[in-house]
Phi, psi and omega in degrees: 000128186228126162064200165276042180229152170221169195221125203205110203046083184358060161246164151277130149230180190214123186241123180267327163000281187289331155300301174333286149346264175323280155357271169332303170306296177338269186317342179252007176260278163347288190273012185278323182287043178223305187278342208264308180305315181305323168297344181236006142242029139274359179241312190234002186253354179230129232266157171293149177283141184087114161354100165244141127109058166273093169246112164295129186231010143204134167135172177236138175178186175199160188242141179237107197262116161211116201045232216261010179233134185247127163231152183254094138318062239275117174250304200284150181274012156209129159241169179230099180224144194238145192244098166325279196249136165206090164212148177252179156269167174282006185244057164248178194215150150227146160230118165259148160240125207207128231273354164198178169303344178254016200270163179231154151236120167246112199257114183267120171261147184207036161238030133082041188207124193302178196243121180234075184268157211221331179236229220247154173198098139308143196199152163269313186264232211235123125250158196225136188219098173275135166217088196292339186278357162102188206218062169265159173258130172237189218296317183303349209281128173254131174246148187200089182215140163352304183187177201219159168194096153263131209190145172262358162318162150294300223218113168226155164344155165089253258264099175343266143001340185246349202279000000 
């Protein structure tokens, strides 16, 4: 026996087994660091579709969740609001209804997971959606607001509370 060659009623053959074997661990080792990755960036690395965890913390309005549309009821001409997660899908709604054109809503995303929107974001006035982990807009994405500030600052004009 030389190697994986063996030599038997005077043929060579090559027994593949042992080789075989081994292959097999390799390739079940691979995919466990392979499956092992996916599981762990399908649970925290990639942000959920829809708003979540919308707490005001100046300003009077309330938020409101139902199936694919989140809308913020805006009383006050400035809010403050903080977000775990703020991205949308594309058959998703965000909506302010917000008392005049000149009203701001500023939305602190602080759950350390980019803002990915994809489906509608409605406004009468000006939002502004601070994420330091960043904001995108994709091809799906209507935007339909006074004006916008997507931005990975904290902290902008206006907002009462940060001066």
């Amino acid at each position: 026996m030389i190697g994986n060659f063996h030599l038997q009623d005077g043929k060579v053959e090559f027994r593949w087994k042992r080789w075989r074997n081994k292959k097999r661990q390799e390739m079940s080792s691979c995919l466990m660091v392979l499956l092992s990755g996916v599981v762990l960036l399908g649970g925290g690395g990639i942000a959920q579709a829809g708003p979540t965890g919308g707490q005001i913390t100046s300003g009077q309005g309330n938020i409101a969740y139902g199936g694919k549309t989140t809308t913020i009821n805006q009383q006050s001409q400035v809010i403050d609001i903080n977000w775990q997660t703020f991205s949308t899908s594309p058959n998703e709604t965000v909506n302010f209804n917000q008392p005049n054109p000149s009203a701001l809503a500023i939305n602190y995303v602080i759950g350390g997971v980019p803002s990915v929107l994809q489906g509608a974001l409605n406004a009468t006035g000006r939002v502004y959606i601070l994420n330091s982990a960043g904001v995108t807009f994709t091809g799906t994405s209507h935007v339909n607001v006074g004006a916008l500030l997507a931005t990975t600052a904290m902290t902008v004009d206006g907002d009462r509370r940060r001066a």
